[in-house]
C-alpha positions as CSV (number, residue, x, y, z in Angstrom):
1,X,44.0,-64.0,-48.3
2,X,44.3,-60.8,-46.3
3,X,43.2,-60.8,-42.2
4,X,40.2,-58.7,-41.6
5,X,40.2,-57.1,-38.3
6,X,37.2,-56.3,-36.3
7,X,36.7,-53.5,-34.1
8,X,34.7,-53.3,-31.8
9,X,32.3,-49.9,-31.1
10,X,33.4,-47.3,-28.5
11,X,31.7,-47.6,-25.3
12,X,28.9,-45.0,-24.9
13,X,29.7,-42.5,-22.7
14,X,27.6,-42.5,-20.0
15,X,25.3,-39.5,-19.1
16,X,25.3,-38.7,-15.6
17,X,21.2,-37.8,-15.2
18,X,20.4,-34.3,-14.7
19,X,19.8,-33.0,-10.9
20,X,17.6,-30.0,-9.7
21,X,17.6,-29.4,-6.5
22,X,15.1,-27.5,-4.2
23,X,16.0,-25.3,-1.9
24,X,12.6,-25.4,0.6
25,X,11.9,-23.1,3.6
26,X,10.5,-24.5,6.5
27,X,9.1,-22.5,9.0
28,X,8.2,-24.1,12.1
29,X,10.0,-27.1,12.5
30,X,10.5,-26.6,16.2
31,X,7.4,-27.9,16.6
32,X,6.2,-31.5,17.1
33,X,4.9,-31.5,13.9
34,X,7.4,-29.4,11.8
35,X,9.9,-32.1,13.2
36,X,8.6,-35.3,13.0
37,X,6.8,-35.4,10.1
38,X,8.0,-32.7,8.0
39,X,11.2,-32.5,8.6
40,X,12.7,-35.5,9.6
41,X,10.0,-38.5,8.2
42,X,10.0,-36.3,5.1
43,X,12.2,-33.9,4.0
44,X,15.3,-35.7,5.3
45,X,13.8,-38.4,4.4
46,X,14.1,-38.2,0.7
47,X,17.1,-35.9,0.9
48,X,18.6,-38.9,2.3
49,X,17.5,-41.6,-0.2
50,X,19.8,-38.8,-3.0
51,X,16.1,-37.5,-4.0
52,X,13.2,-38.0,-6.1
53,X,13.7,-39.8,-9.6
54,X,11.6,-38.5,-12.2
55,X,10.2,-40.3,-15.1
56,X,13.0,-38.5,-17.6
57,X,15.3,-39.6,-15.5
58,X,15.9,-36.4,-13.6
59,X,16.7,-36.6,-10.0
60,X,14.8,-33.9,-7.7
61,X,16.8,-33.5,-4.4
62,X,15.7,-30.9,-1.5
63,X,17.4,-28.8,1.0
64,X,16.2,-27.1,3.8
65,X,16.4,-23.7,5.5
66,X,15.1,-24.2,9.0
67,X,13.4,-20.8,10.1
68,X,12.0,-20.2,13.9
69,X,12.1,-17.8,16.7
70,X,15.1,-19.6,18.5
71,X,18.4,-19.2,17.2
72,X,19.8,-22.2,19.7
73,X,16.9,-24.7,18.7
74,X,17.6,-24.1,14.9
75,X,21.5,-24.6,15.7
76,X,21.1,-27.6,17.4
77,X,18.0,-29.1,15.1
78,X,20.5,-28.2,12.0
79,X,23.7,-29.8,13.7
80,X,21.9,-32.9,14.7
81,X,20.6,-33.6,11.2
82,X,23.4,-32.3,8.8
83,X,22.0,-29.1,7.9
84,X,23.8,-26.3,6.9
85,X,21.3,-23.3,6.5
86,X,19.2,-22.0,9.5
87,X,18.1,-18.3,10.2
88,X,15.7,-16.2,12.6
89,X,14.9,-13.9,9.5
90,X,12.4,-15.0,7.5
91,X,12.1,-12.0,5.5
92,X,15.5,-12.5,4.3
93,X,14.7,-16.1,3.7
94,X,11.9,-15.2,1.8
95,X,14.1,-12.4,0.4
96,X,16.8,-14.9,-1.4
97,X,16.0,-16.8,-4.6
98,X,18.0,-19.8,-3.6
99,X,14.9,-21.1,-1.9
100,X,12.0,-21.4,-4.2
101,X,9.3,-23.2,-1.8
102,X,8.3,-22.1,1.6
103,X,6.4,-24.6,4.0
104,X,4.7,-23.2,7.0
105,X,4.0,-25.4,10.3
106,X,3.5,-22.9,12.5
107,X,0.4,-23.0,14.8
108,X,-3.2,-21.5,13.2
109,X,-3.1,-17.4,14.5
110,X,0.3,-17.1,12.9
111,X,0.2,-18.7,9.7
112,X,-1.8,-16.3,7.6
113,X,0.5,-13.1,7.9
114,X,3.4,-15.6,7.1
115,X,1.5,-17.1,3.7
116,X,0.7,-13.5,3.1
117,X,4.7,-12.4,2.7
118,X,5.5,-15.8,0.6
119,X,2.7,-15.1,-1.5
120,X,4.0,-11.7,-2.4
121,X,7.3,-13.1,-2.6
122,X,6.4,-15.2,-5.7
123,X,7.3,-18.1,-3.2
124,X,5.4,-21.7,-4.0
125,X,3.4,-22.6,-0.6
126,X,3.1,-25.8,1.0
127,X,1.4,-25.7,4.3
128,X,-0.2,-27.3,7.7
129,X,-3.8,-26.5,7.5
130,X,-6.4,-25.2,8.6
131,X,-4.7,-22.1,6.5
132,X,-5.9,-19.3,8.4
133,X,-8.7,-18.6,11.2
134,X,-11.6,-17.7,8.9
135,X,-13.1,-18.1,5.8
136,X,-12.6,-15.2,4.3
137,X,-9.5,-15.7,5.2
138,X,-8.6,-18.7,3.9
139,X,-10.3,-17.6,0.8
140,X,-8.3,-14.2,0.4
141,X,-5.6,-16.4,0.8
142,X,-6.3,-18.4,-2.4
143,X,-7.4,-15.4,-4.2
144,X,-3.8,-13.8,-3.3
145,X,-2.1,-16.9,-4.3
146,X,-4.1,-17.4,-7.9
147,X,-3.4,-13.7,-8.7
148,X,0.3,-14.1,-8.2
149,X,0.5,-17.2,-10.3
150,X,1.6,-19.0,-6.8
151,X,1.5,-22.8,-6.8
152,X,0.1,-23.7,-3.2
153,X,-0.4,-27.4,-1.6
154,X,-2.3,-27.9,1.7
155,X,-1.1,-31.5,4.0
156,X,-3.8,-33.7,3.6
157,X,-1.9,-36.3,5.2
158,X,-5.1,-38.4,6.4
159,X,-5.6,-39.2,2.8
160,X,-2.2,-41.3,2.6
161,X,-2.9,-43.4,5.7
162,X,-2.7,-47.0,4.1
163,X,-5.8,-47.9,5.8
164,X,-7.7,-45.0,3.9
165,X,-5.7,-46.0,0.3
166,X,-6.9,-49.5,1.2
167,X,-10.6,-47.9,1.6
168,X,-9.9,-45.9,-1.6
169,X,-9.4,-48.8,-3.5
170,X,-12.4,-50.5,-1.8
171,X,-14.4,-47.8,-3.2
172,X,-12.9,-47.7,-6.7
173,X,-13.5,-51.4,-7.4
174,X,-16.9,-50.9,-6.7
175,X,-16.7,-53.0,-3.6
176,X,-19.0,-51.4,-1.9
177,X,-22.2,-50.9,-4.0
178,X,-24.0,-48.1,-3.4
179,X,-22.5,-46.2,-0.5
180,X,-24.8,-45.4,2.4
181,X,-23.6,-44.0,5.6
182,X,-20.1,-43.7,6.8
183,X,-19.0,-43.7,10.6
184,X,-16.0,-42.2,12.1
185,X,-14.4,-42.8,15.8
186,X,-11.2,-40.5,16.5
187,X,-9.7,-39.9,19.5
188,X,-8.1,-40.8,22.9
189,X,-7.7,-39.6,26.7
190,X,-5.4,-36.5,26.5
191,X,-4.5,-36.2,30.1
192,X,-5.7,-33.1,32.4
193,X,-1.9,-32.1,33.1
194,X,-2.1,-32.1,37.0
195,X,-0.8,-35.8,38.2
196,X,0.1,-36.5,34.4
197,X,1.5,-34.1,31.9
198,X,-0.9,-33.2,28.8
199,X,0.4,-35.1,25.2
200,X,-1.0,-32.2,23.4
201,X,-0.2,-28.2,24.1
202,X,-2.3,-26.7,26.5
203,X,-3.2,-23.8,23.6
204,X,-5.5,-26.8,21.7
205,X,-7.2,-25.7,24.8
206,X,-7.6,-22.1,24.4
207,X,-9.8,-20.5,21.9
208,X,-8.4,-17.5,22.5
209,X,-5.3,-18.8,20.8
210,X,-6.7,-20.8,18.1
211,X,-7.6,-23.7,19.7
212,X,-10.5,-26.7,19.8
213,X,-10.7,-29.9,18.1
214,X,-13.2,-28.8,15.5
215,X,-10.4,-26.5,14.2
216,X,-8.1,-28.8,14.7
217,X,-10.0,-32.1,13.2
218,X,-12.9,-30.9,10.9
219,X,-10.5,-29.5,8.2
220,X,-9.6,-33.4,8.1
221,X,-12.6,-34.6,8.4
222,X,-13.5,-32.2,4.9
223,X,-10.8,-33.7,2.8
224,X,-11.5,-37.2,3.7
225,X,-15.2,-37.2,3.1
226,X,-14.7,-34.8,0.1
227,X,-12.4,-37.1,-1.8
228,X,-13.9,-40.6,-0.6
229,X,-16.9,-40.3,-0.6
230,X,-18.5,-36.6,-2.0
231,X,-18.2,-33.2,-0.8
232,X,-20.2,-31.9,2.2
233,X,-23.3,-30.0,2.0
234,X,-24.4,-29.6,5.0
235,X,-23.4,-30.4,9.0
236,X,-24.9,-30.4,12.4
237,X,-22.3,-30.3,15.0
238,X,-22.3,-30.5,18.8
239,X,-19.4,-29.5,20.8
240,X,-18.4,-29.5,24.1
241,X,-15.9,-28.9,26.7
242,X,-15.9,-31.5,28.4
243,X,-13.1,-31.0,31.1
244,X,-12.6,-27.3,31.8
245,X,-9.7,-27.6,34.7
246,X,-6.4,-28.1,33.1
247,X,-2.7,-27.5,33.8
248,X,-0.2,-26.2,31.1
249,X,3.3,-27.1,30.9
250,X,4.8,-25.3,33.2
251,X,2.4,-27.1,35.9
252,X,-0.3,-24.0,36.1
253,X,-4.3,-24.3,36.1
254,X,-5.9,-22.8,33.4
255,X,-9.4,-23.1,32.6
256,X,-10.2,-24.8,29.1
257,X,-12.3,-22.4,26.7
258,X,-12.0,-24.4,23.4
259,X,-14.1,-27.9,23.2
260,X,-12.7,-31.0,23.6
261,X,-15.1,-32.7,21.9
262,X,-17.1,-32.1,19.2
263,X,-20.1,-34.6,17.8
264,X,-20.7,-34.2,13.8
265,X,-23.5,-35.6,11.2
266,X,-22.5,-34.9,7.4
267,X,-24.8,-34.8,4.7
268,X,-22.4,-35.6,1.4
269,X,-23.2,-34.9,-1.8
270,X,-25.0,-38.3,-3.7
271,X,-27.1,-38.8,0.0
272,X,-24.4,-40.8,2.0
273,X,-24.8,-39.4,5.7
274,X,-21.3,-39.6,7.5
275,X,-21.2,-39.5,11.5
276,X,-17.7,-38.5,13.3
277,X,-17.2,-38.0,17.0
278,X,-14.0,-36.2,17.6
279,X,-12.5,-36.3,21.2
280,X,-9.6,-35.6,23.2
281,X,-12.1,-37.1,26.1
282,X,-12.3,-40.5,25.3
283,X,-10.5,-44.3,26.1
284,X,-9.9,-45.8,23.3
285,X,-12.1,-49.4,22.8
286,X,-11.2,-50.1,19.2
287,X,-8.2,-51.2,17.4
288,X,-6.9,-47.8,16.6
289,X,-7.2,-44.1,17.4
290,X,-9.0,-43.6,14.3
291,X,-11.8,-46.0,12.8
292,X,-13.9,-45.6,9.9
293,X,-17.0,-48.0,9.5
294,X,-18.4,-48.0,5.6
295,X,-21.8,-49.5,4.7
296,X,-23.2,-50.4,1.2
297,X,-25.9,-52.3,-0.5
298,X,-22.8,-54.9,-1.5
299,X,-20.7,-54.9,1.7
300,X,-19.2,-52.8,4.1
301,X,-15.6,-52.3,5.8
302,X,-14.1,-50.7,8.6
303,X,-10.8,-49.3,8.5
304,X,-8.0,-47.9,10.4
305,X,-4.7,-46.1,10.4
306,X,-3.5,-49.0,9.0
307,X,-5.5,-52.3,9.1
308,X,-8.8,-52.5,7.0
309,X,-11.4,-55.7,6.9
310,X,-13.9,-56.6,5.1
311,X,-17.8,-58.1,5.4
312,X,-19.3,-58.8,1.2
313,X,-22.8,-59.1,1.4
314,X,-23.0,-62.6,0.7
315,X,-20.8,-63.3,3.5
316,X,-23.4,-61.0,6.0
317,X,-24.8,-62.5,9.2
318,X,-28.5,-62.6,9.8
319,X,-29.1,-61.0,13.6
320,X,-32.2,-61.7,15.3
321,X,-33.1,-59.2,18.4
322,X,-33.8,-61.5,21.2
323,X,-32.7,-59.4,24.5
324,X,-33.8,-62.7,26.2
325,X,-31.0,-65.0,25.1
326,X,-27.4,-64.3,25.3
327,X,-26.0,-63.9,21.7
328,X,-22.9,-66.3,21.7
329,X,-22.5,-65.6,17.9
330,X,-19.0,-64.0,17.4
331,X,-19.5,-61.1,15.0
332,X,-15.5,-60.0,15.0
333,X,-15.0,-63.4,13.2
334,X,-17.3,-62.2,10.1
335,X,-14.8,-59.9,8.8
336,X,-12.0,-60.6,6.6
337,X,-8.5,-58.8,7.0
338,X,-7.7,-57.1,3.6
339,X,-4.0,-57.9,2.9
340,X,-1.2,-55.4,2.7
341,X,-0.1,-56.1,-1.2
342,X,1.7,-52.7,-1.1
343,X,4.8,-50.4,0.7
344,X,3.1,-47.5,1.6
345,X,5.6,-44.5,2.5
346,X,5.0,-42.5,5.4
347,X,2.0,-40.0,4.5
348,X,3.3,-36.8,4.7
349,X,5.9,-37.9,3.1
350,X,4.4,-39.2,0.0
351,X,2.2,-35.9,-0.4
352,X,5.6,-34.0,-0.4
353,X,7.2,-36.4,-2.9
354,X,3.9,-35.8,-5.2
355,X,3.8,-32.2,-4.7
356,X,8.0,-31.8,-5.4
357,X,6.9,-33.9,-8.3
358,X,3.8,-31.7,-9.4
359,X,5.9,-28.4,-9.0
360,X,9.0,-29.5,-11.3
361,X,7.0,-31.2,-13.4
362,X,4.6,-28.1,-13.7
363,X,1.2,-29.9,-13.2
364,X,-1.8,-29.3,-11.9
365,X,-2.5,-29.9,-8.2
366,X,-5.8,-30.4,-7.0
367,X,-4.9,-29.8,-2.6
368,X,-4.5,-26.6,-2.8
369,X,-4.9,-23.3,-1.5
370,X,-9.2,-23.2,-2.0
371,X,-9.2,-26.8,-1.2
372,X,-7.7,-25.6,2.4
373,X,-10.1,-23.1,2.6
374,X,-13.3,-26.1,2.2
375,X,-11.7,-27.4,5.4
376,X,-11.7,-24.2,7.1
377,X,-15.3,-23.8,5.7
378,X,-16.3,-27.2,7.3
379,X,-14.8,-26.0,10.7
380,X,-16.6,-22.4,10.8
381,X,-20.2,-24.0,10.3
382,X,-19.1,-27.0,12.7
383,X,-18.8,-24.1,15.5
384,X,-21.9,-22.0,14.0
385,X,-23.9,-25.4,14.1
386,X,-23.1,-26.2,17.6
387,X,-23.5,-22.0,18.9
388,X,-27.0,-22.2,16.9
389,X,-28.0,-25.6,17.3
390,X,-29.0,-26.3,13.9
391,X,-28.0,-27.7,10.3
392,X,-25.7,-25.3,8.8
393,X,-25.7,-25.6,4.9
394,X,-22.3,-24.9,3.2
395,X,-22.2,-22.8,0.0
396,X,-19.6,-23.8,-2.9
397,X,-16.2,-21.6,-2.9
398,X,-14.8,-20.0,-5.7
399,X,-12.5,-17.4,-5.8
């Protein structure tokens, strides 16, 4: 009887998955913004993690040209963070094909000439908003983008809070009934600059160079009503300055000509009303700097940047108005925390991961360009509201 030998098969030979990596130029990172978020919380971020896996098993990694006006801040920022590629030229940036997305953080009056040479470079956008200082603008903008085949993606970094994706989820579970009215509290004491120094840049201060919390807040304010709860069709605004004697950074008064305040009603589409005061002039009584409070028929929730509780209507209180008698009941102990049963990335980060995502993967992306230009929209009747003081209706956009 013969031996029979068995072999066994050859080991597969591994494939090593397929990389693509995305050279991204990032204007502005100098900035508080640019460098926190952007740059650091996000870009590195996943450049550091070895990329973005996709579902094919291709990994998406990212490297970054830092672009700015200071040759020693980009030297240091790149030395500090392992970056190889900086430059003061962003033409020749825009120029070179090895970078295929540019991101733009810088502040508002310069960030529409820069989109304007990256459109016409064939470059994909990705930027701060609002996009540009006016409507038409903004809307030129989208136009130019659209007609050059450019993809574009505008931050909407509010939407990725995990107290807002806890509300989303409220609202998509159908928690919430019908939806009636929505609250918003944002805000905090931004200090005059004279015995303390400011936290934000004394040109949020200045119209004259594009600034004013309704510029700075109601393009927000647009995407998260639009996408929660129904596009806006019309808003009365109040603003105001309240504190006109302030003190830059180098120590020197300067009179404030852009409001610090600004005091909005929202009339969304389906009926909900929405209410948001908006204030560098306030001390904060809540539990965080932002707070929305949601009411409808079945219950109603107030969320944060990062907490969200709960009241169902069958676990409502039933107030009686008696200014005689001291109300001992404790209304705080009605509400139910809703638990954290996700890991919810940094929010600008995630939006970048999606919109790397969106671009290789060639897929529509709804935060674009003409989304951006709703929010400056929202902001330019904000301002005509208060100037006029009336209700300012807002017209679709289409380009």
């Amino acid at each position: 009887m013969s031996e029979t030998t068995t072999l066994s098969p050859a080991p597969e030979t591994a494939t090593a998955p397929q990389v693509r990596e995305i050279g991204i130029i990032m204007n502005g990172v100098s900035g508080r913004m640019g460098y926190r978020q952007h740059l650091v919380r996000s870009i590195l971020a996943i450049r550091d993690q070895g990329g973005i896996e996709l579902a094919d098993g291709t990994k998406v990694t990212v490297k970054p040209l830092l672009v700015g006006r200071s040759a020693a801040k980009l030297a240091d920022l790149a030395a500090k963070h392992d970056i190889e590629d900086y430059t003061t030229d962003l033409d020749a940036a825009l120029a070179d094909p090895r970078w295929e997305i540019y991101a733009d953080f810088l502040v508002t009056k310069a960030r529409a000439s820069a989109l304007r040479k990256a459109i016409a470079a064939g470059k994909t956008i990705y930027t701060e908003k609002p996009t540009a200082e006016s409507v038409d603008e903004a809307l030129e903008l989208a136009k130019l983008a659209a007609e050059a085949g450019v993809k574009t993606g505008v931050v909407h970094d509010k939407l990725y809070l995990p107290g807002l994706q806890k509300l989303k989820r409220l609202i998509d579970s159908g928690f919430f009934g019908r939806i009636l009215s929505v609250r918003g509290e944002f805000g905090y004491w931004v200090f005059e600059g004279d015995w303390q120094p400011a936290q934000r840049p004394s040109w949020n201060y200045r119209a004259e160079d594009g600034g004013g919390i309704i510029v700075d807040m109601f393009p927000h304010w647009n995407y998260v009503l639009e996408n929660l709860f129904g596009g806006v069709k019309t808003v009365y605004a109040q603003a105001a300055v309240h504190i006109a004697d302030r003190w830059d950074e180098k120590g020197e008064h300067y009179t404030a000509t852009a409001e610090d305040a600004a005091y909005g009603v929202f009339e969304l589409e389906g009926g909900v009303v929405a209410q948001i005061n908006s204030s560098w002039t306030v001390r904060v009584n809540r539990d965080e700097l932002v707070e929305f409070h949601v009411d409808g028929t079945h219950g109603s929730a107030v969320v944060g940047l990062f907490g969200a509780k709960i009241q169902p209507r069958n676990a409502t209180p039933k107030p009686v108005w008696n200014p005689d008698l001291e109300d001992t009941h404790d209304y705080d102990a009605d509400w139910q925390n809703v638990p954290t049963n996700d890991v919810f990335l940094n929010g600008f980060r995630q939006q970048w991961e999606e919109f790397l995502v969106s671009y290789v993967t060639e897929t529509p992306y709804e935060f674009d360009l003409l989304a951006g230009a709703r929010g400056v929209q929202l902001a330019a009747a904000g301002l005509q509201s208060s100037r006029e003081g009336r209700k300012v209706e807002l017209p679709a956009l289409d380009i």
